[in-house]
N, CA, C and O of each residue as an XYZ file, in Angstrom:
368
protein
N     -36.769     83.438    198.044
C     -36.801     82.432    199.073
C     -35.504     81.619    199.011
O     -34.868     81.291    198.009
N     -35.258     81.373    200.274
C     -33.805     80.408    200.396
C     -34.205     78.984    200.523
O     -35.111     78.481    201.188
N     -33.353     78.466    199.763
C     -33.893     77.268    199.713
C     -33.226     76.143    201.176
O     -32.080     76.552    201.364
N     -33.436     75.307    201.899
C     -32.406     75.143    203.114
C     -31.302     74.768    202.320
O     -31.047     74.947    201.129
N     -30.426     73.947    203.666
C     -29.504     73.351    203.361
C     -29.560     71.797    202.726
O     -30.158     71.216    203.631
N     -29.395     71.188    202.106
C     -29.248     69.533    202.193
C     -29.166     68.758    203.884
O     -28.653     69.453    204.761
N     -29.528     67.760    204.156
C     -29.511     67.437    205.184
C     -27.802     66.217    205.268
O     -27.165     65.377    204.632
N     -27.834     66.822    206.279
C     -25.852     66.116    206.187
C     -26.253     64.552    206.577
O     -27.306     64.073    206.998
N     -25.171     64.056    206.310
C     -24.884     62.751    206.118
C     -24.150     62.485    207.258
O     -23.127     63.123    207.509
N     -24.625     61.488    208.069
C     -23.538     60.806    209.535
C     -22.486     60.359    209.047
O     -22.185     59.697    208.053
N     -21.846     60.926    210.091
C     -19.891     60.518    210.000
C     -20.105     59.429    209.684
O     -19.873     59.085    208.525
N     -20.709     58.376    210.791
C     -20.418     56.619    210.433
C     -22.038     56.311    209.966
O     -23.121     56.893    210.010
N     -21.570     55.216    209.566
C     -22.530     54.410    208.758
C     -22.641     52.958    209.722
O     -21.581     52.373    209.947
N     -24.068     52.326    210.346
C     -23.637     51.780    211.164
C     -24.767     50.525    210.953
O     -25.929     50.717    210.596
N     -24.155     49.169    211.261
C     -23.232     48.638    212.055
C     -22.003     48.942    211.381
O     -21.739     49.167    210.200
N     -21.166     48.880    212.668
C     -19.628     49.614    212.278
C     -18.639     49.355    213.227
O     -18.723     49.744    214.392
N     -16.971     48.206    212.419
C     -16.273     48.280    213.399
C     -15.998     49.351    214.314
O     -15.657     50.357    213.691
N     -16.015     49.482    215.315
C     -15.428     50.603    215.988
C     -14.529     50.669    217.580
O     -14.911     50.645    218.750
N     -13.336     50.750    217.003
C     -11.982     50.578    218.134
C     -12.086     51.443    219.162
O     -12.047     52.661    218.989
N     -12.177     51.084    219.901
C     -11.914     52.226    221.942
C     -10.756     51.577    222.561
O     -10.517     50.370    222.555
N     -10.036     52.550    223.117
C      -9.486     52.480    224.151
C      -9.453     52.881    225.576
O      -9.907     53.972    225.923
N      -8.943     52.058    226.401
C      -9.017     52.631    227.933
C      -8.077     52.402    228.602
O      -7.471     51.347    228.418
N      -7.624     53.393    229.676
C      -6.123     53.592    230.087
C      -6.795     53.658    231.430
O      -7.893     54.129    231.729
N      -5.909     53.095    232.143
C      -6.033     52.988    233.846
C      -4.828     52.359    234.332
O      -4.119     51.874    233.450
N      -4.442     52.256    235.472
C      -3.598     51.600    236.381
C      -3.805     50.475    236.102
O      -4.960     50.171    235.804
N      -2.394     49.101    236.098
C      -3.052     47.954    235.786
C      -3.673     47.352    237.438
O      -3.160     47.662    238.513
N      -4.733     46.553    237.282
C      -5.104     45.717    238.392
C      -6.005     44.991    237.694
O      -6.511     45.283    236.610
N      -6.279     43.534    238.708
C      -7.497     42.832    237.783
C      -8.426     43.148    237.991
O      -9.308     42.464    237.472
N      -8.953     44.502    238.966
C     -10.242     44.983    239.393
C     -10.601     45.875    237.973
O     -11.698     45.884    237.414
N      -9.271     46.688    237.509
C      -9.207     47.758    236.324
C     -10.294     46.530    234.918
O     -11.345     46.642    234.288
N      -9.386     45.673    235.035
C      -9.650     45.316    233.924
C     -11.204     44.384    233.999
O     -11.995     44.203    233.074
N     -11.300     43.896    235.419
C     -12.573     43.527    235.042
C     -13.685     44.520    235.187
O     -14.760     44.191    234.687
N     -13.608     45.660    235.778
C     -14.526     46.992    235.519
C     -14.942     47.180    234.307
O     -16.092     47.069    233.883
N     -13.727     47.547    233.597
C     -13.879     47.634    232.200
C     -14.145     46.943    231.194
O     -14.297     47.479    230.096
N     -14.273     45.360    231.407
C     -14.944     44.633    230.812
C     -16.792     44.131    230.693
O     -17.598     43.666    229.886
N     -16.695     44.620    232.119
C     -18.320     44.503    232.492
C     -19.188     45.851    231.849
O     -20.372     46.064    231.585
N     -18.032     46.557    231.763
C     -18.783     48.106    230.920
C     -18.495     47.634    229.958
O     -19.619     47.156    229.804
N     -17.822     47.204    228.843
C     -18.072     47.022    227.674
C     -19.125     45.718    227.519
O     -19.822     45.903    226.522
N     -19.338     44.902    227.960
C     -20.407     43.369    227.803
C     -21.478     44.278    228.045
O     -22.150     44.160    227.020
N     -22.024     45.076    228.742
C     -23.118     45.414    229.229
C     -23.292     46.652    227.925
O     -24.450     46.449    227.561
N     -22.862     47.559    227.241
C     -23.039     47.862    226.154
C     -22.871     47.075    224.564
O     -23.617     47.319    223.616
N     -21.716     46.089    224.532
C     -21.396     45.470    223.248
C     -21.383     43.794    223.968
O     -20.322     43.186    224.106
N     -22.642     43.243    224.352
C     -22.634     41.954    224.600
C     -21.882     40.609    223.520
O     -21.441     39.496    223.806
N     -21.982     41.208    222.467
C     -21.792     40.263    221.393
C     -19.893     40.549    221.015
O     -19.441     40.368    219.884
N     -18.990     41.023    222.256
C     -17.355     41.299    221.742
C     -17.142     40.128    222.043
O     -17.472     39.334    222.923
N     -16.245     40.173    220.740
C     -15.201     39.234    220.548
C     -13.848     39.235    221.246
O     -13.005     40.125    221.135
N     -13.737     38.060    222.024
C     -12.143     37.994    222.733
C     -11.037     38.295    221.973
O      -9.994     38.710    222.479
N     -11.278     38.011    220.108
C      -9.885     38.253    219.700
C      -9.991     39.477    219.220
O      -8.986     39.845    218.612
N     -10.952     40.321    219.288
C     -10.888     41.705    219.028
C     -10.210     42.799    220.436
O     -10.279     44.027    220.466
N      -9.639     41.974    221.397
C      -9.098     42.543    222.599
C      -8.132     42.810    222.812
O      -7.496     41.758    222.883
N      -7.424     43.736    223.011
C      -5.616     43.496    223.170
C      -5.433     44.344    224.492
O      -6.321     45.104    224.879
N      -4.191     44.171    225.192
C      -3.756     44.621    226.293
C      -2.395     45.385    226.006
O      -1.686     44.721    225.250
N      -1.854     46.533    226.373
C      -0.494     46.844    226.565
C      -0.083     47.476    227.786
O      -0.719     48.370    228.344
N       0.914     47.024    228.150
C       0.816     47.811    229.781
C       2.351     49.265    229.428
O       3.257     48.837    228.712
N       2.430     50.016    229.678
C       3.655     51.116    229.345
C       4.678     50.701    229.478
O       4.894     49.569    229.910
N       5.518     51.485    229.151
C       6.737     51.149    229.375
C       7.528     51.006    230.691
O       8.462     50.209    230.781
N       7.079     51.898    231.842
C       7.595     51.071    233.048
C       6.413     50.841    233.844
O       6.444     51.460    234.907
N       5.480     50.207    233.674
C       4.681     49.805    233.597
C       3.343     50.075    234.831
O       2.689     49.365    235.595
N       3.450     52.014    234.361
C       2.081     52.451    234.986
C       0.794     52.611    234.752
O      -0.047     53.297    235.334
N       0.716     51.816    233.721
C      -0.592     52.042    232.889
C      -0.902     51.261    232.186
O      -0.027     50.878    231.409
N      -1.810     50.840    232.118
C      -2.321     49.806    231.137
C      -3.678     49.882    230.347
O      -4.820     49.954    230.799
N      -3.119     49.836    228.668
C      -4.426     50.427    227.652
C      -4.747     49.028    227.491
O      -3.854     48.182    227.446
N      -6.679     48.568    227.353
C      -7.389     47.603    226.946
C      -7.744     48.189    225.309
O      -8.280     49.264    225.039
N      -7.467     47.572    224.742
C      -8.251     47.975    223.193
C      -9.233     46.973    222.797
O      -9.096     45.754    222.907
N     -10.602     47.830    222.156
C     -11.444     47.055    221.741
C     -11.790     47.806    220.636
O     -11.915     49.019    220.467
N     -12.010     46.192    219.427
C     -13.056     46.766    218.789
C     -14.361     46.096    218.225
O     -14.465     45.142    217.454
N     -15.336     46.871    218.832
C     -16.764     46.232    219.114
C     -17.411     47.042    217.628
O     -16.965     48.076    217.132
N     -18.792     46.066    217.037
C     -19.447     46.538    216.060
C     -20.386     47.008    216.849
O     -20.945     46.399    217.761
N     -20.601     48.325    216.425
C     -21.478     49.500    216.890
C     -22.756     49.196    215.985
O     -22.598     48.731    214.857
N     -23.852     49.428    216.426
C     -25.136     49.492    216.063
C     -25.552     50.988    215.815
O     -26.143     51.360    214.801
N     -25.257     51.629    216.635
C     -25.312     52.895    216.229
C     -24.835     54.296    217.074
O     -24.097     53.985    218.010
N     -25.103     55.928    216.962
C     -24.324     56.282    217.623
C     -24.481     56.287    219.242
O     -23.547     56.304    220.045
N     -25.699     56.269    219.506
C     -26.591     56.250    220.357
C     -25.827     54.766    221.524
O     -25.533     55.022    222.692
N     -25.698     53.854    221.146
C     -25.261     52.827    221.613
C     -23.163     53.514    222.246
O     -22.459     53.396    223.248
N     -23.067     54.113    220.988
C     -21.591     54.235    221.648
C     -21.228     55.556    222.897
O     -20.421     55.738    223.809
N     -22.517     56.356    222.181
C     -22.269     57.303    223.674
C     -22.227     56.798    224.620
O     -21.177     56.938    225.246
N     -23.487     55.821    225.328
C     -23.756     55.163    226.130
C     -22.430     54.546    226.637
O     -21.890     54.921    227.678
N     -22.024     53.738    225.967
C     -21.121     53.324    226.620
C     -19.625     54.049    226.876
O     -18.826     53.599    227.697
N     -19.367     55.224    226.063
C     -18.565     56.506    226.648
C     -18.778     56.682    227.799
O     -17.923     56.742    228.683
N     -20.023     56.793    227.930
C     -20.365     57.426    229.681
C     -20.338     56.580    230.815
O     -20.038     56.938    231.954
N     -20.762     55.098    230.347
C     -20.217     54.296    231.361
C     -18.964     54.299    231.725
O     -18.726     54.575    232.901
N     -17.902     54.007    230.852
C     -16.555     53.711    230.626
C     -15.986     55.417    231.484
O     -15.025     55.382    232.253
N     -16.709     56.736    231.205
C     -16.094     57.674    231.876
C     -16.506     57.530    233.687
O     -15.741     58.123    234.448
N     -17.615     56.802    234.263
C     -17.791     56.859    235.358
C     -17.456     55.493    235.974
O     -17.737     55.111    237.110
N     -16.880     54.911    235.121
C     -15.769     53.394    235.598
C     -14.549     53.680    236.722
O     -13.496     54.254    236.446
N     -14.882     53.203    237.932
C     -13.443     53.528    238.868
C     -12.149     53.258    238.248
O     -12.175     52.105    237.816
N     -11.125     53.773    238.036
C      -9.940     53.470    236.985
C      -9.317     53.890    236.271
O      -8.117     53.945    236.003
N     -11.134     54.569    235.563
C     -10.688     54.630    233.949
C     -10.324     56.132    234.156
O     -11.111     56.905    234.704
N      -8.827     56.600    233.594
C      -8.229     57.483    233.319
C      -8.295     58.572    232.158
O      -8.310     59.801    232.210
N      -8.336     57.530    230.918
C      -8.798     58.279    229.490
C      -9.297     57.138    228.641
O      -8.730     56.048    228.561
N     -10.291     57.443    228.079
C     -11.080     56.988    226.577
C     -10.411     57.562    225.196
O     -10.033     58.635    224.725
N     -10.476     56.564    224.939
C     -10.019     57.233    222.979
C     -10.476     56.424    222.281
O     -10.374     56.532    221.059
Protein backbone atom coordinates (compact mmCIF):
# COMPACT_ATOMS: atom_id res chain seq x y z
CA UNK A 1 0.00 0.00 0.00
CA UNK A 2 1.08 3.60 -0.84
CA UNK A 3 1.01 5.64 1.64
CA UNK A 4 -0.40 9.41 0.19
CA UNK A 5 1.35 12.34 -0.08
CA UNK A 6 1.75 14.87 2.99
CA UNK A 7 -0.69 17.56 2.54
CA UNK A 8 1.20 20.83 1.17
CA UNK A 9 1.48 23.84 2.94
CA UNK A 10 -0.02 27.40 1.43
CA UNK A 11 2.36 29.66 -0.26
CA UNK A 12 1.12 32.52 2.19
CA UNK A 13 0.32 32.43 5.57
CA UNK A 14 -2.45 34.85 6.20
CA UNK A 15 -3.18 37.80 7.46
CA UNK A 16 -0.50 38.98 5.15
CA UNK A 17 1.09 42.16 3.84
CA UNK A 18 0.37 41.90 0.34
CA UNK A 19 1.54 44.56 -2.50
CA UNK A 20 -0.64 44.92 -6.01
CA UNK A 21 -0.23 46.88 -8.62
CA UNK A 22 -2.31 48.57 -11.33
CA UNK A 23 -1.41 50.20 -14.57
CA UNK A 24 -3.88 52.26 -16.62
CA UNK A 25 -3.91 55.60 -18.39
CA UNK A 26 -3.64 58.38 -15.92
CA UNK A 27 -7.19 60.11 -15.27
CA UNK A 28 -8.99 60.83 -12.01
CA UNK A 29 -11.78 58.48 -13.22
CA UNK A 30 -8.61 55.64 -13.49
CA UNK A 31 -7.73 56.26 -10.20
CA UNK A 32 -10.90 56.60 -8.51
CA UNK A 33 -12.17 53.18 -10.19
CA UNK A 34 -9.44 51.65 -8.76
CA UNK A 35 -9.76 52.80 -5.50
CA UNK A 36 -13.39 51.89 -5.03
CA UNK A 37 -12.20 48.28 -6.13
CA UNK A 38 -9.71 48.11 -3.68
CA UNK A 39 -12.07 49.74 -0.42
CA UNK A 40 -14.72 47.41 -1.47
CA UNK A 41 -12.31 44.33 -1.11
CA UNK A 42 -9.54 45.76 1.56
CA UNK A 43 -11.85 48.35 3.48
CA UNK A 44 -9.38 48.73 6.24
CA UNK A 45 -6.15 50.34 3.45
CA UNK A 46 -4.06 52.50 4.60
CA UNK A 47 -3.38 55.89 2.68
CA UNK A 48 0.31 55.58 3.47
CA UNK A 49 0.50 52.19 2.13
CA UNK A 50 -0.36 53.94 -1.46
CA UNK A 51 2.00 55.22 -3.93
CA UNK A 52 1.52 56.61 -7.44
CA UNK A 53 4.10 56.70 -10.44
CA UNK A 54 3.13 57.96 -13.67
CA UNK A 55 6.01 56.72 -16.73
CA UNK A 56 8.29 58.28 -18.10
CA UNK A 57 6.54 60.29 -20.76
CA UNK A 58 3.82 60.00 -19.04
CA UNK A 59 1.36 57.26 -20.50
CA UNK A 60 0.67 55.34 -17.75
CA UNK A 61 0.19 55.43 -14.46
CA UNK A 62 0.98 52.45 -11.73
CA UNK A 63 -1.18 52.79 -8.19
CA UNK A 64 0.67 50.51 -5.67
CA UNK A 65 -0.91 48.99 -2.78
CA UNK A 66 -0.23 47.17 -0.02
CA UNK A 67 -3.29 45.82 1.71
CA UNK A 68 -3.26 42.97 4.62
CA UNK A 69 -4.89 40.04 3.08
CA UNK A 70 -7.09 37.85 5.19
CA UNK A 71 -6.83 35.26 2.98
CA UNK A 72 -6.51 33.78 -0.50
CA UNK A 73 -9.99 33.79 -1.24
CA UNK A 74 -10.30 37.57 -0.43
CA UNK A 75 -7.38 38.38 -2.93
CA UNK A 76 -8.76 36.56 -5.89
CA UNK A 77 -11.78 38.44 -5.45
CA UNK A 78 -10.39 41.37 -5.72
CA UNK A 79 -8.05 40.27 -8.87
CA UNK A 80 -11.23 39.92 -10.62
CA UNK A 81 -12.66 43.06 -9.75
CA UNK A 82 -9.53 45.05 -10.49
CA UNK A 83 -9.43 42.81 -14.02
CA UNK A 84 -13.08 44.00 -14.98
CA UNK A 85 -12.22 47.75 -13.79
CA UNK A 86 -12.59 50.18 -16.97
CA UNK A 87 -8.76 51.22 -17.24
CA UNK A 88 -7.18 48.71 -15.72
CA UNK A 89 -4.52 47.54 -18.20
CA UNK A 90 -2.35 45.06 -16.03
CA UNK A 91 -2.34 43.67 -12.36
CA UNK A 92 0.82 42.53 -10.68
Amino acid sequence: MVDPPPPQQPLLQYPTDYPIKVVGRPSDEFRARVHAAMLRHAPELDADRVSERLSENGNYLSISYVIVAESSEQVIALVNDLKATEGVLTII
